[in-house]
C-alpha positions as CSV (number, residue, x, y, z in Angstrom):
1,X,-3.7,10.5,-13.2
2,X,-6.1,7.8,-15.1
3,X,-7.0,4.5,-13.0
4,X,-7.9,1.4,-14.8
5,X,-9.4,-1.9,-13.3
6,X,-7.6,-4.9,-15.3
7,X,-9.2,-7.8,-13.0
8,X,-10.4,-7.4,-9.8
9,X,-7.4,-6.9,-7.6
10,X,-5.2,-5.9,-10.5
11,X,-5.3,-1.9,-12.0
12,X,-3.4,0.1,-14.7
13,X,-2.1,3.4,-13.7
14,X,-1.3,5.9,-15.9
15,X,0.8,9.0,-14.3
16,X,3.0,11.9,-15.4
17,X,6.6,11.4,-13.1
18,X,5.9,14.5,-11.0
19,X,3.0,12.5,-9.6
20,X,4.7,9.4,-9.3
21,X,7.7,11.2,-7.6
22,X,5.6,12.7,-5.1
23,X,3.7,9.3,-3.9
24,X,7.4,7.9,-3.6
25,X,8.6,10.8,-1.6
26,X,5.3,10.4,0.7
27,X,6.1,6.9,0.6
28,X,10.1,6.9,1.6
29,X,8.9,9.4,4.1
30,X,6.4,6.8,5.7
31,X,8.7,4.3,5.9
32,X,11.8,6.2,7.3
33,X,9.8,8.1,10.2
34,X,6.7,6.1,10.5
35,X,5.0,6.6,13.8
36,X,4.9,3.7,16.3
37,X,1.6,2.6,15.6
38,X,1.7,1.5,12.3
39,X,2.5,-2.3,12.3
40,X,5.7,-3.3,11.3
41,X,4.6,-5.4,8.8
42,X,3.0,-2.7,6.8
43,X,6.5,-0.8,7.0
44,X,7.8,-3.9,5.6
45,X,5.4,-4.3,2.5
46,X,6.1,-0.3,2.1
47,X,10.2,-0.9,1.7
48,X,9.4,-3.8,-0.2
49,X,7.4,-2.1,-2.5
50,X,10.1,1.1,-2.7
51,X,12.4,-1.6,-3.2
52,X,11.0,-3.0,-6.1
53,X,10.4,0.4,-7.6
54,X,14.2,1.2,-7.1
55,X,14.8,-2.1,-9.0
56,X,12.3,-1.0,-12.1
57,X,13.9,2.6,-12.0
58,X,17.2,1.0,-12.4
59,X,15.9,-1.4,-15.2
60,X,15.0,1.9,-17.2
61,X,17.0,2.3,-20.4
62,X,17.4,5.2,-22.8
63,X,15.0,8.3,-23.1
64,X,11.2,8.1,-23.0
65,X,9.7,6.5,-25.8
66,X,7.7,9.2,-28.1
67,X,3.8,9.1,-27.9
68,X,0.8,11.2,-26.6
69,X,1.4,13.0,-23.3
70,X,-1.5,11.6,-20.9
């Protein structure tokens, strides 16, 4: 995993999908059994958030494009 800071509340992320897949799976998790005391308004910006990702997964099209492996 390589972070970058773009500005200062913006940063590039470079991953390899196993990665990615298991911050979304701790995510989903989160937000289908969260405990009581988170607020609900973190729960909501976490199914936003997997929202938006299932949006961008959809948006996907055709195979990966070639280039280095990170």
């Amino acid at each position: 995993m390589e972070l970058e800071r773009i500005r200062p509340t913006v940063l590039r992320i470079t991953l390899h999908a196993y990665e990615l897949a298991a911050l979304t799976a701790a995510a989903r998790y989160v937000a289908e059994t969260a405990p009581a005391e988170i607020p609900p308004e973190a729960l909501d910006q976490l199914r936003d958030l997997l929202a938006e990702y299932d949006a961008g997964v959809r948006g996907l099209d055709g195979p990966p494009r070639a280039g280095p492996d990170p």
